[in-house]
KEKE-297846 format. One line per 3 residues: their letters; for each residue x, y, z of C-alpha. Coordinates in Angstrom, 3 decimals, always signed. Example, Ala and Ser with C-alpha at 12.3 -4.5 7.8 and 13.67 -1.06 7.14 Angstrom:
<sites>
AS> +12.300:-4.500:+7.800 ~ +13.670:-1.060:+7.140
</sites>
This chain:
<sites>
XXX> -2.552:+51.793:+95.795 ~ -5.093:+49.431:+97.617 ~ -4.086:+46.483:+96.040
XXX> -0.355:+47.168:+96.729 ~ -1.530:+47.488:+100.555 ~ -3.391:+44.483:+100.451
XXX> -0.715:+42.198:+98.683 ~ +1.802:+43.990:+101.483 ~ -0.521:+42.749:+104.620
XXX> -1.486:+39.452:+103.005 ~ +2.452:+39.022:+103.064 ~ +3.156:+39.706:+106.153
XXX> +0.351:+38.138:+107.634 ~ +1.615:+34.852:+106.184 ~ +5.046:+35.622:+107.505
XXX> +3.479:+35.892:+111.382 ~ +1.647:+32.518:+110.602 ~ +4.763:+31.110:+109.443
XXX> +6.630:+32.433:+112.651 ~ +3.933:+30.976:+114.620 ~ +4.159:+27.564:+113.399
XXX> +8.113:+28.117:+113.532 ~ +7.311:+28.601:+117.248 ~ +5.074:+25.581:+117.226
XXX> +7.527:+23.049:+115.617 ~ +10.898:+24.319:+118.014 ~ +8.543:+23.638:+120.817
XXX> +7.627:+20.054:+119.433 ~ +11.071:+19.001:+119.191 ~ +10.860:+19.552:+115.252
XXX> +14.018:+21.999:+114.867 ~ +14.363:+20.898:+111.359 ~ +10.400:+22.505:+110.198
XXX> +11.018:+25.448:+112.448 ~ +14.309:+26.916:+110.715 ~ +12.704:+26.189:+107.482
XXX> +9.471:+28.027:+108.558 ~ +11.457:+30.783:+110.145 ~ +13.399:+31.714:+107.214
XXX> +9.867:+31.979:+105.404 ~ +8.299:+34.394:+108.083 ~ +11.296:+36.293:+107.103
XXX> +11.210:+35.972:+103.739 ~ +7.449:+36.760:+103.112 ~ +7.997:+39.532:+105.785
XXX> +10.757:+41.511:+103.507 ~ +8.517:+40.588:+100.143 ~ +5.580:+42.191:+102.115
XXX> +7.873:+45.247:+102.767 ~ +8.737:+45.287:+98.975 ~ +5.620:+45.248:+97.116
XXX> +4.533:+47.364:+100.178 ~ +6.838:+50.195:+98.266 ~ +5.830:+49.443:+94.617
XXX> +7.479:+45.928:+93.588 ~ +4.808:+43.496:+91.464 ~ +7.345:+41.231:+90.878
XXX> +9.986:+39.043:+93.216 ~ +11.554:+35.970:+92.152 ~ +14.546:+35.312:+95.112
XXX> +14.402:+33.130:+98.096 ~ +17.441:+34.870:+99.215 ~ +16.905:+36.872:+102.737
XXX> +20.179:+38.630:+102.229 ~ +18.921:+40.222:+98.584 ~ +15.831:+41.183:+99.762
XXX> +17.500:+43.050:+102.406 ~ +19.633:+44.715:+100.465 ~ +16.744:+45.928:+97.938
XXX> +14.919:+47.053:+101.129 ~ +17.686:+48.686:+102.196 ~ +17.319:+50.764:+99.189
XXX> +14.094:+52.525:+100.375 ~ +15.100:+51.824:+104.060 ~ +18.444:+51.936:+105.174
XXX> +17.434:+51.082:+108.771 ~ +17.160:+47.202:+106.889 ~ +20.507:+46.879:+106.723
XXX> +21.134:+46.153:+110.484 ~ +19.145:+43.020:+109.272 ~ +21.897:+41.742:+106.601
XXX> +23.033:+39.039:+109.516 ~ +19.706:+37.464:+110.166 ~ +18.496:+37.515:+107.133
XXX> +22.121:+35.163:+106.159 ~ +21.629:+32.739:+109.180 ~ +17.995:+32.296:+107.787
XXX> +19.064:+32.140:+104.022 ~ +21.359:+28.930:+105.011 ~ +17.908:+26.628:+106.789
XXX> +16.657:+27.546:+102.901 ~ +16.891:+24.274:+101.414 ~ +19.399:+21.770:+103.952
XXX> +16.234:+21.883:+106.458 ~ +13.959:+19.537:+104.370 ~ +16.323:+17.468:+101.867
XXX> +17.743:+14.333:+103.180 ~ +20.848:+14.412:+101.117 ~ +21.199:+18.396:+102.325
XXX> +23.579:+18.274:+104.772 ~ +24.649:+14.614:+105.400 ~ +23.927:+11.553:+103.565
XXX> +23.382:+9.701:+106.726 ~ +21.899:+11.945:+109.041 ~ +18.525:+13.095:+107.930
XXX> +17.427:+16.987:+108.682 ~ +15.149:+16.156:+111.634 ~ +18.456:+13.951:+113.289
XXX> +20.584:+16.797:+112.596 ~ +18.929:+19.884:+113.489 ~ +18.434:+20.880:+117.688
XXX> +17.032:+23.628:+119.463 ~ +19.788:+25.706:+119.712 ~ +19.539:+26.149:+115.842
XXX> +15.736:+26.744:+115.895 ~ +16.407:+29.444:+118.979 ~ +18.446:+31.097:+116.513
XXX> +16.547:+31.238:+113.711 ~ +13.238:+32.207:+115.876 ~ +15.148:+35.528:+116.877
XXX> +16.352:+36.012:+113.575 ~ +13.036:+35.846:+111.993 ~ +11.559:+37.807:+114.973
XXX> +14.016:+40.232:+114.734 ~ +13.119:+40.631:+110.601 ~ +9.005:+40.764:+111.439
XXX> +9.447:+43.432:+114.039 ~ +11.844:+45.675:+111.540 ~ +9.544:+45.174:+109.060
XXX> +6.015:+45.662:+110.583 ~ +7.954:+49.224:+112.095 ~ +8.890:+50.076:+108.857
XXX> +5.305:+49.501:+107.420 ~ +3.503:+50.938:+110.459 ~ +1.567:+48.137:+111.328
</sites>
């Protein structure tokens, strides 16, 4: 039971580091790094929630599936289906040149009304998760 807890909190500590520096890139200008580091804080949030309730093993990147597996144990989770899709979509165009446009890179593309989103998503994932955890 310990180590379950203490993979859960290493998790989810991870995730608020990764929200942080999502926080710390929007407010650099770098809109690109902080949807790609938001949809992490939410991902490693939701992995912290499942191997908080027994899972050893998850191999998806995908928000929206770890959201519904949550949901499983937590049906509150499922009011998080549409952040957890705006994050899953700053996956992989966020940091590829050739992800989006082949002429604009992610860093041209990318401005801070798409990092404000993805902040509150993320936020919105951490704080549902760190209820549903207790911590």
């Amino acid at each position: 039971m310990a180590d379950r807890d203490v993979l859960a909190r290493t998790w989810l500590d991870q995730a608020r580091a990764d929200l942080a520096a999502a926080e710390d890139s929007a407010a650099t200008g770098h809109h690109e790094w902080a949807c790609f580091q938001a949809q992490q804080a939410g991902e490693k949030a939701l992995k912290a929630l499942l191997y908080a309730r027994g899972r050893t093993s998850i191999v998806t990147h995908s928000l929206r599936r770890l959201v519904r597996e949550g949901a499983e144990a937590d049906a509150s989770l499922a009011a998080l289906d549409d952040d957890a899709r705006w994050l899953d979509q700053h996956y992989i165009p966020t940091r590829y040149p050739n992800g989006l446009d082949a002429e604009t890179t992610p860093a041209a593309y990318y401005e801070a009304k798409d990092s404000e989103r993805c902040l509150r998503s993320a936020r919105s994932i951490l704080e549902r998760v760190s209820a549903s955890l207790g911590s």
